[in-house]
Backbone bond lengths (Angstrom), bond angles and torsions (degrees), N, CA, C in turn:
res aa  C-N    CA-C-N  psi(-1)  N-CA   C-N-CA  omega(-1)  CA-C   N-CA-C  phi
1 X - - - 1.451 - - 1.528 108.26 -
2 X 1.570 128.87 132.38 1.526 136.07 -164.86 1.677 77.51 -77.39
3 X 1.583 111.60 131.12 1.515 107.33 165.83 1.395 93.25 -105.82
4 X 1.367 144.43 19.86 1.432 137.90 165.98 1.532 113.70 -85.17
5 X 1.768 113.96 -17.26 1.169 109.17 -172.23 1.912 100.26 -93.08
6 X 1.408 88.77 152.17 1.701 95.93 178.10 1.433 131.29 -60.78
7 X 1.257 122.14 -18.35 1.441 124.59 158.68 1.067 140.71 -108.16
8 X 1.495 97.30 15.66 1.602 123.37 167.48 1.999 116.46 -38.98
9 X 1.796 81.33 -62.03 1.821 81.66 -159.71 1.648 93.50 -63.80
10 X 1.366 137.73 -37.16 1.495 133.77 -178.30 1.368 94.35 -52.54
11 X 1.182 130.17 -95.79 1.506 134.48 -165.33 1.545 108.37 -26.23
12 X 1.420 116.85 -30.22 1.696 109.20 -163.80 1.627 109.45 -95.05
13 X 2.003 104.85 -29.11 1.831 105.20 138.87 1.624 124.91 -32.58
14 X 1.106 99.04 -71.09 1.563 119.04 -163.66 1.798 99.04 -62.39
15 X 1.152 134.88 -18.69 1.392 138.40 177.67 1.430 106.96 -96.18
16 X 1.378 105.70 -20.91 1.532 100.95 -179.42 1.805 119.02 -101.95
17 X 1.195 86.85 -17.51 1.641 99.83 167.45 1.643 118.23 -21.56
18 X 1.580 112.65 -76.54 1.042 150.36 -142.28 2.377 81.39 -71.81
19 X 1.065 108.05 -61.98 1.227 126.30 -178.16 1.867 116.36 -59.11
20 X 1.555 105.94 -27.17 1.322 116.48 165.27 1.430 111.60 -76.81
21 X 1.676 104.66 -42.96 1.753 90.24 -179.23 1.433 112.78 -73.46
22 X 1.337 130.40 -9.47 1.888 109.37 -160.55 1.988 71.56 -96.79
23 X 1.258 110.44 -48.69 2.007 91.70 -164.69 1.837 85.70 -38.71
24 X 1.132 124.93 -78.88 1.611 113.75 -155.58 1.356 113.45 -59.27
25 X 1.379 123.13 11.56 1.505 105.49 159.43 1.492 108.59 -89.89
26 X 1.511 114.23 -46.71 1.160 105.26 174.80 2.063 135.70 -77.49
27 X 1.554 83.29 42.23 1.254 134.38 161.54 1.874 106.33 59.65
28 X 1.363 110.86 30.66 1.622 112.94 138.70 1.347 120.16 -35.91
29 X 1.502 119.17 137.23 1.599 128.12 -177.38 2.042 96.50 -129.02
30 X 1.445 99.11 86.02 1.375 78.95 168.27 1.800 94.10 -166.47
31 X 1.906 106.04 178.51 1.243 124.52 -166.31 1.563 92.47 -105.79
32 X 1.825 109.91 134.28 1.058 134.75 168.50 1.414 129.16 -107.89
33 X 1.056 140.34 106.91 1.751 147.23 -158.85 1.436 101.79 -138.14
34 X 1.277 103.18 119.21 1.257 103.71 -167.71 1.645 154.29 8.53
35 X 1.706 115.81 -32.37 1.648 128.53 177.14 1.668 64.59 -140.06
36 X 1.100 143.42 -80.40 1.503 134.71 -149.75 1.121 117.60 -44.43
37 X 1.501 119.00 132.86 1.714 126.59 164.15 1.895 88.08 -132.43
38 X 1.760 86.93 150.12 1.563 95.30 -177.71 1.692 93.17 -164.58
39 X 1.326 118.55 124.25 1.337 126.54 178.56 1.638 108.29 166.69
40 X 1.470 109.34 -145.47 1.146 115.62 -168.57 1.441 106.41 -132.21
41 X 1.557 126.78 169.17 1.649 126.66 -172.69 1.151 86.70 -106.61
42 X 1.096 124.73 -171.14 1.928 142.28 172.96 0.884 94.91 -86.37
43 X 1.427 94.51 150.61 1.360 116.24 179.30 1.404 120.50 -126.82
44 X 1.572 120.90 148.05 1.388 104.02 -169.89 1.478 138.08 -69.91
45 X 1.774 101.93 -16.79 1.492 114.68 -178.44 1.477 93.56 -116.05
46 X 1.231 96.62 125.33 2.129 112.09 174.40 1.360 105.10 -52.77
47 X 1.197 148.53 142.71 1.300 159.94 178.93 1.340 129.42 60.06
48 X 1.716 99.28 11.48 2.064 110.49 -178.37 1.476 98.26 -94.41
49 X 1.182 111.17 177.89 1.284 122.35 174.60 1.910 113.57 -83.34
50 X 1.499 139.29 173.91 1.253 140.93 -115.87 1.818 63.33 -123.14
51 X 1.562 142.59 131.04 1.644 127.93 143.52 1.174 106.78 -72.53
52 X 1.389 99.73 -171.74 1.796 111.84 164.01 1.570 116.84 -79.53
53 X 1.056 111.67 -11.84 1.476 124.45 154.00 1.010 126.06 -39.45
54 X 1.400 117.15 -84.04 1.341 133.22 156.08 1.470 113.09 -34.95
55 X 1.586 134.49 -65.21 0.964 116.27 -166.88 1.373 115.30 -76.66
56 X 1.398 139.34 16.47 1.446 150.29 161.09 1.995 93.50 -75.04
57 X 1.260 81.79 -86.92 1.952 83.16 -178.84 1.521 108.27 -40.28
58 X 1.274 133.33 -65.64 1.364 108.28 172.64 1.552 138.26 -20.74
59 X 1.083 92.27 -46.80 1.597 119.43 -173.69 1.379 99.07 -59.45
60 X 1.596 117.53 -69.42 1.558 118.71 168.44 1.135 119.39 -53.97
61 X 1.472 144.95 -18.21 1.138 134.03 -157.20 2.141 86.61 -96.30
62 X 1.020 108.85 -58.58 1.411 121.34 -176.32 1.505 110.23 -60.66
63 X 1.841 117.18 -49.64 1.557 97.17 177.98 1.913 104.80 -76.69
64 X 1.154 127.66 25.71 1.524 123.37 -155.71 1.816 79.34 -108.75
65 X 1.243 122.40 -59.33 1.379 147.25 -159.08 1.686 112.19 -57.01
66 X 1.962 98.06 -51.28 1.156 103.71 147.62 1.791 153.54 -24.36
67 X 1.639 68.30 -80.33 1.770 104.04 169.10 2.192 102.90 -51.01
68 X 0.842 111.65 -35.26 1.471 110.49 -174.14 2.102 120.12 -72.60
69 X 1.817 80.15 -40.03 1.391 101.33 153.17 1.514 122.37 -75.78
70 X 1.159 137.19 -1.21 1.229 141.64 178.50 1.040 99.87 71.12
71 X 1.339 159.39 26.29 1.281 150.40 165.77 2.301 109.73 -106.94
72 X 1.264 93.25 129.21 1.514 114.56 -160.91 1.720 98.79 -97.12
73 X 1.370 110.14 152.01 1.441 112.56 171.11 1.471 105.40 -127.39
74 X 0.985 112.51 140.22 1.657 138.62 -166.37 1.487 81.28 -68.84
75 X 1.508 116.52 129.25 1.479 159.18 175.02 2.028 95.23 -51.17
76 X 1.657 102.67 -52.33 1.363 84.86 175.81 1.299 120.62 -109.43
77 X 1.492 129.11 35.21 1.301 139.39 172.01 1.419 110.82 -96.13
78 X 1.276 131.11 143.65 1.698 140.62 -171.23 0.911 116.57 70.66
79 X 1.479 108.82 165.53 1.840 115.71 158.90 1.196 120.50 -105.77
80 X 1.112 121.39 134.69 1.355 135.93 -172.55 1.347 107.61 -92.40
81 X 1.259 117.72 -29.28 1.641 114.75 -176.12 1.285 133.36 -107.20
82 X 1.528 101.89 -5.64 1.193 107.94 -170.28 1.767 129.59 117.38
83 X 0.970 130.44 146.17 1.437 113.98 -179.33 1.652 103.66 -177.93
84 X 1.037 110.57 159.43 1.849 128.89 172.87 1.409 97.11 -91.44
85 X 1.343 138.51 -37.49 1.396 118.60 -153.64 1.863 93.79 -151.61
86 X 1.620 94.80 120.01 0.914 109.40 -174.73 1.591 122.62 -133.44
87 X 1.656 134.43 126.22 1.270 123.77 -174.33 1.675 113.05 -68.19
88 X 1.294 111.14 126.87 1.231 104.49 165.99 1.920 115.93 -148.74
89 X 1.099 103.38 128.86 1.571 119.17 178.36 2.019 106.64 59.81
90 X 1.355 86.98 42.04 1.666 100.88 174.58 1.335 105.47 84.64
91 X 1.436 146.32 -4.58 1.145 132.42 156.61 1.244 115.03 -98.24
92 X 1.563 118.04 -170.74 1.721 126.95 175.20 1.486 101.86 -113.78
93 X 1.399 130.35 128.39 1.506 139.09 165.79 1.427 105.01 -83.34
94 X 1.162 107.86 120.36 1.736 104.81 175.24 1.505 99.78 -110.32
95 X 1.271 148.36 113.29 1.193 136.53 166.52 1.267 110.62 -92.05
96 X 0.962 145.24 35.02 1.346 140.36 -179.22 1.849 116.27 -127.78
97 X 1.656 88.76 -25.32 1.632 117.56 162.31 1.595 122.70 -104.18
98 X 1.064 96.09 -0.49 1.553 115.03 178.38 1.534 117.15 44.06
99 X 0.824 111.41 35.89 2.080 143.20 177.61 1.614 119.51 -108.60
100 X 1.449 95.90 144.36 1.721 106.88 178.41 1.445 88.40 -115.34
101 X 1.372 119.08 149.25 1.577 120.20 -168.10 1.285 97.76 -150.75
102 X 1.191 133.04 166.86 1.735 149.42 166.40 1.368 110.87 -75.12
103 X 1.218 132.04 135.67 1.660 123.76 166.01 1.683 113.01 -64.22
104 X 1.082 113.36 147.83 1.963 106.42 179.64 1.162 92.82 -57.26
105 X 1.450 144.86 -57.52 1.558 122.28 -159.51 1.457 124.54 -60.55
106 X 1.875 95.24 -16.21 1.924 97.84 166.70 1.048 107.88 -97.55
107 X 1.331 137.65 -14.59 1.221 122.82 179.20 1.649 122.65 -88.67
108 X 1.628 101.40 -5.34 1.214 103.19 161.80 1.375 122.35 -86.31
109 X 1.206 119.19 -34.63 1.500 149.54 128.05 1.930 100.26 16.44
110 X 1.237 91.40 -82.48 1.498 113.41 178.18 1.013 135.84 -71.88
111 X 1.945 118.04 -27.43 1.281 103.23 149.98 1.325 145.83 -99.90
112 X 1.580 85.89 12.83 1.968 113.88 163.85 1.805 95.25 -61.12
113 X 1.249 107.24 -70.24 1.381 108.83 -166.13 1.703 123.49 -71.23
114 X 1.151 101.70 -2.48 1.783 121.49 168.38 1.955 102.83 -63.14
115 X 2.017 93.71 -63.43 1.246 104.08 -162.89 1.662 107.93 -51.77
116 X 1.614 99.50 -39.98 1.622 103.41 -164.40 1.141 104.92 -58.26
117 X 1.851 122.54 -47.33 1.468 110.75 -161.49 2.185 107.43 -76.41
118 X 1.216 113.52 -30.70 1.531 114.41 163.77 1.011 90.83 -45.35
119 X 1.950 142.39 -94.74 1.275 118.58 -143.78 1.650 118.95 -55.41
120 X 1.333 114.24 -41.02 1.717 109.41 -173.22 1.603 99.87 -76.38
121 X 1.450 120.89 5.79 1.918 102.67 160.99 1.252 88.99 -89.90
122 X 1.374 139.74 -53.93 1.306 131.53 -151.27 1.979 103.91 -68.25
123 X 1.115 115.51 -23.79 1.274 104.23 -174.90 1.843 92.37 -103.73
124 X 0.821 130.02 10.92 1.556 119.23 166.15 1.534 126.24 -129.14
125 X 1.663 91.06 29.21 1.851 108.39 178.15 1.445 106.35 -74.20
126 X 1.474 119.61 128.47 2.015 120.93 178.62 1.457 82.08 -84.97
């Protein structure tokens, strides 16, 4: 799919739709944004937390689902094993701290561009 053209990321929603609802029947818990997925696989006990178990079979159940659709996932994209803290849509998900946070490269990001605008108020005070 050209992601330079403007109705790319809509069209690649609208294709992925269909593929978001059967993962959440077969009871995936997670947020979908256009190429981004970020959540958890099913799990075998209702109200426990996701093991590394689970997030192995997830992994197969979702890259399996894919693969049928002909669509491939980059070797170093996702986790396969599991994790508390994960980047997604420019932030870090920590579930274990129960926090949405900035990545250091934006948060340096931001206080690069903090410092700049303090100095040009301080040098452009009447």
């Amino acid at each position: 799919m050209p992601f330079g053209l403007a109705v790319a990321p809509y069209t690649w929603t609208k294709v992925c739709r269909p593929v978001v609802s059967r993962l959440r029947e077969l009871g995936f818990m997670f947020t979908a944004y256009v190429d981004d997925f970020g959540g958890r696989p099913p799990v075998r006990k209702k109200g426990w937390p996701a093991t590394k178990a689970d997030a192995r079979r997830g992994w197969k159940t979702a890259a399996s689902l894919l693969a049928v659709l002909g669509l491939k996932v980059h070797r170093d994209k996702g986790e396969r094993e599991g994790t508390t803290s994960l980047p997604l849509l420019g932030h870090v998900v920590d579930t274990r701290l129960g926090v949405f946070g900035l990545q250091p490269k934006r948060v340096m990001k931001v206080e690069t561009m903090a410092a700049a605008l303090l100095r040009y108020a301080s040098k452009h005070r009447r």
